[in-house]
C-alpha positions in Angstrom: 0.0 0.0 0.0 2.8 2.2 0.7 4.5 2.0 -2.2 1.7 2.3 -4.3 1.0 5.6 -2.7 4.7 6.8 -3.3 4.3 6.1 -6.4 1.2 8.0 -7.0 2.7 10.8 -5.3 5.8 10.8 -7.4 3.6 10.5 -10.7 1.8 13.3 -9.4 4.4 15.4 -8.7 6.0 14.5 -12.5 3.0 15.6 -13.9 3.1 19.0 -11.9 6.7 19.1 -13.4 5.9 18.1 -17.0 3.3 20.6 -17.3 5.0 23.6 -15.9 7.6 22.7 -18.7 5.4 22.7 -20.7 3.2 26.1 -19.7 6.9 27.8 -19.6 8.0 26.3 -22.8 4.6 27.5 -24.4 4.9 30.8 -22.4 8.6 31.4 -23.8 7.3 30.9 -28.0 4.3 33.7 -27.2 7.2 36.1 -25.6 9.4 35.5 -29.0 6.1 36.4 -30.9 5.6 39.6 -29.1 9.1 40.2 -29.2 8.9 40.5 -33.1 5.5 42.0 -33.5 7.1 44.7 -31.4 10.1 45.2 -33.1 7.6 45.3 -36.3 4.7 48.1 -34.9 8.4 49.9 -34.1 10.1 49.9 -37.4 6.7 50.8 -38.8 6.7 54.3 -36.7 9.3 56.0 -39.3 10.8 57.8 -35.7 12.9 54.9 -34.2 13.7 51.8 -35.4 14.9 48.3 -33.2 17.0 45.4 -33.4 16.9 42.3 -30.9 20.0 40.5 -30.1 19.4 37.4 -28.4 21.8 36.1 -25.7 20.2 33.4 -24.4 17.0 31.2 -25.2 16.9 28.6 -22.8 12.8 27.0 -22.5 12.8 29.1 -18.6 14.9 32.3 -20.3 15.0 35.4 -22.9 17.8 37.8 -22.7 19.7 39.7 -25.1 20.4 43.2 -26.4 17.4 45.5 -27.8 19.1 48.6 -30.0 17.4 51.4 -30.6 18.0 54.3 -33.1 16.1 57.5 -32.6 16.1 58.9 -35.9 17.0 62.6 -36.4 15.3 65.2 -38.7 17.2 64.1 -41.9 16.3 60.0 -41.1 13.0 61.0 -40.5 11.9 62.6 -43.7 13.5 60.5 -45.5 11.6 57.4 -43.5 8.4 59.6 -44.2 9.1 60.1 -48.2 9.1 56.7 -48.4 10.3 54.2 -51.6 11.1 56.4 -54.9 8.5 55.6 -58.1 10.5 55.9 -61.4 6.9 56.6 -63.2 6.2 59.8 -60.8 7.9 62.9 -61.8 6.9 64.2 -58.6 8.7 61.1 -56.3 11.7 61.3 -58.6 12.0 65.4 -57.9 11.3 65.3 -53.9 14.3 62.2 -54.6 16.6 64.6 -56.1 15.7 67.3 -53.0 16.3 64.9 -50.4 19.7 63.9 -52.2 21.1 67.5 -52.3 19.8 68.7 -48.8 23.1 68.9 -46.3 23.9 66.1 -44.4 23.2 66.2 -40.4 25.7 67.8 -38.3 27.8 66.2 -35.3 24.9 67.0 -32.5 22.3 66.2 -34.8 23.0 62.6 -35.1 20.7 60.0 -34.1 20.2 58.6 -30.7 21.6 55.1 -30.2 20.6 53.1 -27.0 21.8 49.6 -26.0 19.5 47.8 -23.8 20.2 44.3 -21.7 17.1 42.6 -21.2 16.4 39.7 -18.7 13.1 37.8 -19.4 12.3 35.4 -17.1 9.5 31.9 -17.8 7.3 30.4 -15.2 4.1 28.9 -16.2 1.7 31.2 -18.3 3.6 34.6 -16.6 6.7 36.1 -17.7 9.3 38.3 -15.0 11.9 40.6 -16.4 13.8 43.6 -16.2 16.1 45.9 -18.1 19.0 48.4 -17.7 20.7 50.9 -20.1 24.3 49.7 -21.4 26.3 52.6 -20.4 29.4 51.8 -22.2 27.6 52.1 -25.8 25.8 54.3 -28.2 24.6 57.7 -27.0 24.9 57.1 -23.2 28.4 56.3 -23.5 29.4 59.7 -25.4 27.4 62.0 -22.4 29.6 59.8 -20.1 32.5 60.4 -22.0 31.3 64.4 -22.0 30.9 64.1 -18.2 26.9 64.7 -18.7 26.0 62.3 -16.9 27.0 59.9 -14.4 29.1 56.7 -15.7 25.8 54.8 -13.7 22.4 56.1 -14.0 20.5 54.9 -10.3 17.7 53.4 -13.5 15.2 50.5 -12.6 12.8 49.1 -15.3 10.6 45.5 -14.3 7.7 44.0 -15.5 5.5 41.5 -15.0 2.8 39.7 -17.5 0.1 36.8 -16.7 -0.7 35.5 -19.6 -3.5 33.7 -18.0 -5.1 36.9 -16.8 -3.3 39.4 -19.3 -2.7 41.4 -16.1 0.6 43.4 -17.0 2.9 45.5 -14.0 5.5 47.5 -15.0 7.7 49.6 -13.4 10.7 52.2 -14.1 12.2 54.1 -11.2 15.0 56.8 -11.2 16.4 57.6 -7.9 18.2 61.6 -7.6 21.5 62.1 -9.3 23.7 65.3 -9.8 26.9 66.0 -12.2 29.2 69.2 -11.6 31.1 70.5 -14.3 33.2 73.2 -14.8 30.3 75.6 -16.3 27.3 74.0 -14.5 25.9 72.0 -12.3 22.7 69.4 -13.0 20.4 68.3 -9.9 17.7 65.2 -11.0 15.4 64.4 -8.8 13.9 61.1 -8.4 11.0 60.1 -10.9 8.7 56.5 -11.2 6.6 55.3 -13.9 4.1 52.2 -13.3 1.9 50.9 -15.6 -0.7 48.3 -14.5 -4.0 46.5 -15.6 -5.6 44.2 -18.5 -2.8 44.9 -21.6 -6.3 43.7 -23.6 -8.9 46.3 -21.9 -7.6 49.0 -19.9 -4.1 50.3 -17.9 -3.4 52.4 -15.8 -0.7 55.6 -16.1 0.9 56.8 -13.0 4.0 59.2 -13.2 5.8 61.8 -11.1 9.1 63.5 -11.1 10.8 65.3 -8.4 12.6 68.0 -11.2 15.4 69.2 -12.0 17.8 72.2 -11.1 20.5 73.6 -13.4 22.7 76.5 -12.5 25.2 77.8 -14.7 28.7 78.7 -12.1 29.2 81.8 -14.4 27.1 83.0 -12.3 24.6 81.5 -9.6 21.4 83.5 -11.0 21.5 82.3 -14.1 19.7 79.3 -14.6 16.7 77.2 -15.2 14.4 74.6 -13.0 11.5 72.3 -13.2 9.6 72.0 -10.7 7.5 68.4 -9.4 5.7 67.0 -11.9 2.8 64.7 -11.0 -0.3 62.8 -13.3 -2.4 59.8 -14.3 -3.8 58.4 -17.0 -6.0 55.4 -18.5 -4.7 53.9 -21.7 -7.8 51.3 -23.6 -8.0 49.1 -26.2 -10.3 50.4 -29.0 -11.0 48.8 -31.6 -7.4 47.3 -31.8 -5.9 50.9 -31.1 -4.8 52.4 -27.9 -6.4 55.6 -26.6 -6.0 57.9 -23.7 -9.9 58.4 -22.4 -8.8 60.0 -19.9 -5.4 61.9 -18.3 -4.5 64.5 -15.6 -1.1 66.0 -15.3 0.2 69.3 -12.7 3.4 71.0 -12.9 4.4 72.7 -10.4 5.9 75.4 -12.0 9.3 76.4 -13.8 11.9 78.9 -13.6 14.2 80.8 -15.9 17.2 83.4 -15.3 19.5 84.5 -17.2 21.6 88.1 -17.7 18.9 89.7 -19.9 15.7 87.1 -19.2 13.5 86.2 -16.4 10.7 83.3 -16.7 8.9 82.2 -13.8 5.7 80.2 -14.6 3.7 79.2 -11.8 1.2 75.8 -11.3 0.0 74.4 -15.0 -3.1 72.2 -14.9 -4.5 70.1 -17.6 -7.2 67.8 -17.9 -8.7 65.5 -20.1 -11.5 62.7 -20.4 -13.8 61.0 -22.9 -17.6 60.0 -21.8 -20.6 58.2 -23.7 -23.6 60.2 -24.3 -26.8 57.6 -25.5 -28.7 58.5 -28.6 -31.1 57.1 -30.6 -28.9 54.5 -32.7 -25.7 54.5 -31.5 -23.4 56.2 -28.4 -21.7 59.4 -28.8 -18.6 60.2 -28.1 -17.7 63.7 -26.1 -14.4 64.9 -25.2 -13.6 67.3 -22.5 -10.1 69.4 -22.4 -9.4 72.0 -19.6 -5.6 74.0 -19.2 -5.2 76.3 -16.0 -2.3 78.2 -15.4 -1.4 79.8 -11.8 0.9 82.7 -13.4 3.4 83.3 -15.9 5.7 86.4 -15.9 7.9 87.4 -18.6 10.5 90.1 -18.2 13.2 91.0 -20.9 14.4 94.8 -22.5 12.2 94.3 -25.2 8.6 92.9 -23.8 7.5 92.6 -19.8 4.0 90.9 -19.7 2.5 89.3 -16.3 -0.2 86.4 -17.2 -2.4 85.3 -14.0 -5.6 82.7 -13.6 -5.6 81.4 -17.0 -8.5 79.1 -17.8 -8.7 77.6 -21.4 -11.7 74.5 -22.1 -12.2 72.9 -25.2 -15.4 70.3 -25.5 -16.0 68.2 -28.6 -18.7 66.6 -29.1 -21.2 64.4 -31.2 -18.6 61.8 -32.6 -20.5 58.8 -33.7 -18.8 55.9 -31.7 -20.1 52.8 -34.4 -18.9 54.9 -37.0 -15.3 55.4 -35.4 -14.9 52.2 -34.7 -15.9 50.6 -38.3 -13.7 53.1 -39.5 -10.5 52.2 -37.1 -11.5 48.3 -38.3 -11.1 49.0 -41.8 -7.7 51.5 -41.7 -6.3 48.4 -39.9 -6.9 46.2 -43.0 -4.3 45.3 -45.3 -6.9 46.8 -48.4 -9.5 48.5 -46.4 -12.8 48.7 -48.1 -13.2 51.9 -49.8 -17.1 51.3 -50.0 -17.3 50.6 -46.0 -14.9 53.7 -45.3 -17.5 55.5 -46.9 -20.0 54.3 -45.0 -18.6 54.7 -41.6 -17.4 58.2 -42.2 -21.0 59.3 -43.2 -21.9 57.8 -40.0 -19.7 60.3 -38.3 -20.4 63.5 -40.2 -23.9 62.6 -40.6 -24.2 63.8 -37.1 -23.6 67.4 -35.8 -19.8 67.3 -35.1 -19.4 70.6 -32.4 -16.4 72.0 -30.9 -17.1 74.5 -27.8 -14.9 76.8 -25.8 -15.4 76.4 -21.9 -14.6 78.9 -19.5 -11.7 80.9 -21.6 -10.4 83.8 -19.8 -7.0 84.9 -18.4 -5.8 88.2 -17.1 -2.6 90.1 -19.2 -0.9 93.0 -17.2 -4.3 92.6 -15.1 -6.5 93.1 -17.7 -9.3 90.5 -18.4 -9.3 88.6 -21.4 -12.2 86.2 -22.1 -13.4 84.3 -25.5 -16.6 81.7 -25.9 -18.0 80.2 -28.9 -18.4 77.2 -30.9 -17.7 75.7 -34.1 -19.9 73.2 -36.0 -20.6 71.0 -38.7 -23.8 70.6 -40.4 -25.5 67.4 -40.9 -23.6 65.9 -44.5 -22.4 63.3 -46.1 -19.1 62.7 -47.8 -20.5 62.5 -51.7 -21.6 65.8 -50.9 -18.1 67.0 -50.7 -17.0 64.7 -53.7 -19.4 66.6 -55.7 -18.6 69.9 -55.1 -15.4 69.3 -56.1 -16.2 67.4 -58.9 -18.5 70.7 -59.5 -15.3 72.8 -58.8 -17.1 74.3 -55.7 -14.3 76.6 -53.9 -13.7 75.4 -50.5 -17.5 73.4 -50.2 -16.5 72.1 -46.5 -16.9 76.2 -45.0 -20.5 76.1 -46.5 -21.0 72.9 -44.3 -19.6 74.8 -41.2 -21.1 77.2 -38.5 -19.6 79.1 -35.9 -19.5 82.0 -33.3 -16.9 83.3 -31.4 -16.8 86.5 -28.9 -13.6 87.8 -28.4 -12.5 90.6 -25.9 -9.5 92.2 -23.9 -9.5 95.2 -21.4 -6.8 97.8 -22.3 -4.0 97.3 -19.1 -4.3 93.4 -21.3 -3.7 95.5 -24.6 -0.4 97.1 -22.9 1.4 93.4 -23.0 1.3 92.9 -27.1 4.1 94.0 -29.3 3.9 97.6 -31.0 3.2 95.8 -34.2 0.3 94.1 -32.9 -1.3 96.8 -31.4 -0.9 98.8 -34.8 -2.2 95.5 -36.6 -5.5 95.5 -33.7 -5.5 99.5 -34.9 -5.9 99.1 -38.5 -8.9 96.1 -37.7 -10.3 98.9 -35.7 -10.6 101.3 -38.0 -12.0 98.8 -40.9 -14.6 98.1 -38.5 -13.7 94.5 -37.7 -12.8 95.4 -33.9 -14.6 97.5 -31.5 -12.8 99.8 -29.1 -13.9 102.1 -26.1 -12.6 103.3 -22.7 -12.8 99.6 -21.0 -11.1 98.2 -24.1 -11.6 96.1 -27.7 -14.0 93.3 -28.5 -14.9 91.9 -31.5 -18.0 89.2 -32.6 -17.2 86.8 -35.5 -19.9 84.6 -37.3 -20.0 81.8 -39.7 -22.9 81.5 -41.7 -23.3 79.9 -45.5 -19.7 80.1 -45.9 -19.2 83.7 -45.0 -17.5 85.1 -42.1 -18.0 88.4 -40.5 -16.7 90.3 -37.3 -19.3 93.2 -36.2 -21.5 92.9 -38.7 -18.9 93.2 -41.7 -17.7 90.7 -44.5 -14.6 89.3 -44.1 -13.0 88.2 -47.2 -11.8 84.4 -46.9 -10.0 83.9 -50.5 -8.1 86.6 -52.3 -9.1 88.4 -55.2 -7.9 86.9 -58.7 -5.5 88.8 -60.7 
């Protein structure tokens, strides 16, 4: 009896064994697939592109070398232009451009990183962690320059269930300072975590402690960032990643130097995206608000002192079914032109609207506010087709409406340039801006393609030869 339970037990516990093998071997071929689908969606982004170097491949292990290039201006367009066609005159001209534009200089070059990654296997989850190769690339010639330190206190984990999808990850920077002969750089500590269903929703948190540089030419001249502090939520829609909603405070920034003072106080943004029901399918609204403590600028040329600035944008009326069949098809290799069609008259067969909220500030403590709204009438995109095909000029402003009510009171007026304030003199005296003792304000309006401001036409194309 006895042995016959040992042996149960043993064939038990090699069964346990055999199939963690085999969840970690079946674990590790998923990791290599999202290993090259990544390096794929990368190369694809004509802004970086990413080599992997395996080390090692053991069934419980992935390590190896990821290198990154951050391309540069000239790398960029070219990666935009993309491949040369011999039967377009056109393709072979912007060719010839790109050919006879000057190379980049020395600091322009691209960014090269060098990356060791560790991946770790256990059944259906996968433990890692990475850290910058210092003696490579980019990092190693700011080493070499004695910009930063030859070891940067840098911590990047992860963790990912691929039973649950649940994904942690995690990169951490603890405070580090260089002195050098003309300056002197203070970091302070910043984290980045990133949690939740990599299939439905993550969360974004992120906060930095700033940084402090001070030139030793002289000990007022100089520049810091104060904390920095947000969140976000990144979902998956419709195979695409979006931001529905994200809040984000800086605490303010500073600036000094001989001839310049900047000192910006508390920034404030926030956004989010909400459903609104209607009759056949949700609507999507979007809500985007900026507030600014204080910003004072002081120089030989211009001194203006910017306090409670409050700037909302709402969008609204987006037909959700529509975005979505239209995110499905752009995904496609050939994308249906006849379904494109459809979806995007499923979006601008509804009223598209785009309101200001709560715009005001105060300039050299005069009060500046602005509301209004822009909005698109009811149509769909034949319409436009055909007025094209019609040679209609410009058929998408007859298709628009608007109203906007803009006005400043005149201690505001004493912070814009002198050729501004001619410029704002000249629309006053053509009627398009009001002006009294308690300052200017105009009223514009968008109406079957014509604009006006107080009443009076404002012409929108110039006049033919």
């Amino acid at each position: 009896m006895g042995s016959k339970i040992m042996l149960t037990v043993v064939g038990l516990l090699l069964a346990i064994v055999v199939s963690a093998i085999g969840a970690s071997w079946y674990t590790a071929q998923k990791m290599d697939e999202y290993i090259q689908l990544s390096l794929e969606n990368i190369n694809r982004s004509n802004v970086m592109k990413a080599s992997w170097y395996p080390k090692s491949s053991w069934p419980f292990t992935r390590n190896g070398v990821l290198h990154v290039v951050i391309f540069n201006q000239h790398m960029r367009s070219n990666a935009e232009a993309g491949p040369i066609n011999i039967d377009d005159p056109r393709s072979l001209e912007r060719a010839k451009e790109r050919a006879a534009a000057p190379l980049p200089k020395r600091n322009d070059e691209p960014v090269q990183l060098f990356i060791n990654v560790s991946n770790s296997m256990f059944p259906f989850m996968v433990s890692g962690n990475a850290a910058l190769d210092m003696s490579r690339g980019t990092a190693s010639e700011l080493v070499k320059q004695k910009s930063i330190p030859a070891e940067l206190p840098i911590a990047f984990t992860w963790k990912y269930s691929a039973l649950t999808q649940a994904f942690k990850m995690r990169l951490s920077m603890d405070h580090w300072s260089i002195n050098q002969p003309h300056q002197s750089v203070d970091v302070g500590a910043a984290e980045v975590s990133l949690k939740g269903d990599i299939n439905d929703e993550l969360e974004l948190d992120y906060g930095w402690r700033g940084l402090k540089v001070v030139f030793s030419q002289s000990l007022q001249n100089g520049f810091e960032v104060l904390p920095i502090e947000g969140n976000s939520l990144i979902r998956n829609f419709s195979g695409i990643l979006i931001a529905p909603e994200g809040h984000m405070i800086l605490n303010g920034f500073r600036l000094s130097a001989p001839d310049l003072k900047v000192d910006m106080g508390k920034l404030q943004f926030d956004s989010v995206m909400y459903e609104v029901l209607a009759e056949t399918s949700p609507l999507l609204n979007m809500k985007h608000n900026i507030a600014l403590d204080k910003f004072l600028f002081d120089s030989p040329q211009e001194h203006f002192h910017l306090n409670d600035l409050s700037f909302g944008l709402v969008f609204s009326g987006l037909n959700k079914q529509g975005v979505e069949e239209l995110v499905q098809e752009m995904r496609a290799e050939q994308p249906d032109f006849v379904q494109v069609m459809k979806s995007l008259n499923k979006i601008t067969s509804k009223v598209l609207r785009l309101d200001l909220a709560n715009c005001q500030m105060k300039l050299n403590q005069g009060r500046v506010t602005a509301s209004g709204y822009l909005a698109s009438l009811p149509f769909e995109v034949e319409q436009l087709i055909r007025a094209r095909a019609a040679a209609t000029p410009d058929p998408l402003k007859f298709m628009l409406q608007g109203d906007l009510s803009i006005s400043a009171e005149t201690n505001a007026l004493t912070a814009l340039p002198a050729d501004m304030r001619q410029q704002l003199d000249q629309l006053r005296q053509q009627g398009f801006v009001k002006a009294d003792s308690k300052g200017v304000s105009s009223h514009l309006l968008l109406r079957g393609g014509a604009l006006t401001a107080n009443d009076k036409l404002i012409p929108m194309s110039a006049p033919n030869p």
